[in-house]
N, C-alpha and C positions, 0 to 999 in steps of 0.2 A: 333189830331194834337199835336205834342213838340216843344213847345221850350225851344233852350237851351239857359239860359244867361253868361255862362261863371264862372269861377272860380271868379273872380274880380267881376259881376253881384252879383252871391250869396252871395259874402260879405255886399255889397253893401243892400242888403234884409235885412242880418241879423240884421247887425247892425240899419238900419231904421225901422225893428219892434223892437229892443228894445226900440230903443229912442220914437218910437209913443206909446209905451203903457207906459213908464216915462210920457210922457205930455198927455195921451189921459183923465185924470180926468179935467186937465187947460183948453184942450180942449173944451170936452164937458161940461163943465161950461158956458164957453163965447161964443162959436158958437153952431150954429143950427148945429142939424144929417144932414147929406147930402154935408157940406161944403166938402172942400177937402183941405189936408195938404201937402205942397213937403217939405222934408227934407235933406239937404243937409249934411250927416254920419260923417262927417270928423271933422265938428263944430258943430254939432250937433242946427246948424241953421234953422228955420222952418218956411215958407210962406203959408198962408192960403188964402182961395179964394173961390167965391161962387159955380166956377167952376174949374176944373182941368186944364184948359187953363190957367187962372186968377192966379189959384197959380203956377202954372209951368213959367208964365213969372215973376212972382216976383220974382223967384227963379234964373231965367237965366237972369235977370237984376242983382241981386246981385254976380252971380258965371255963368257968360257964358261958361265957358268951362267944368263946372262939367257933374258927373249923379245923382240923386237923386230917392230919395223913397218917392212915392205917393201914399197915402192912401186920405179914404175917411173917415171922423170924424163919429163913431160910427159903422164902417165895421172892420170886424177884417183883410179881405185881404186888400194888399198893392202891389204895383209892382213897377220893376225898370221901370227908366224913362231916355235916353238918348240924346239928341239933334242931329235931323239927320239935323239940319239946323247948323251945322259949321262954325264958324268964321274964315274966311280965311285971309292969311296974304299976 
């Protein structure tokens, strides 16, 4: 099975594995393997959490409308991440 994330997705990857292998030494210093990082590309902004749930809401408490790049501290894969829960106006 494919999927495809889009032109604007793949940016989105790129740029959030550069920035997680920039911080993956701070990282893995101060968090345990297994934690989980979202990264918001644009600020180059970065929420940690014991779970991927944990960091994905600190992330969309700080930037509700963004997408972000979530990886897991000491995995080399990462994926995009986009809120199909919407803030409606």
């Amino acid at each position: 099975m494919s999927i495809s994330i889009g032109k604007k997705g793949e940016q989105i990857v790129k740029k959030g594995e550069k920035i997680y292998y920039k911080i993956k030494p701070e990282l893995e210093k101060k968090y345990d393997l297994g934690y989980y990082v979202t990264i918001e590309v644009d600020t180059g902004k970065f929420f940690v959490g014991k779970t991927s749930i944990e960091a994905l809401h600190k992330a969309k408490k700080a930037f509700p409308r963004k997408q972000f790049f979530l990886a897991q501290v000491g995995r080399v894969a990462g994926l995009l991440y986009e809120s199909i829960f919407r803030q409606r106006k």
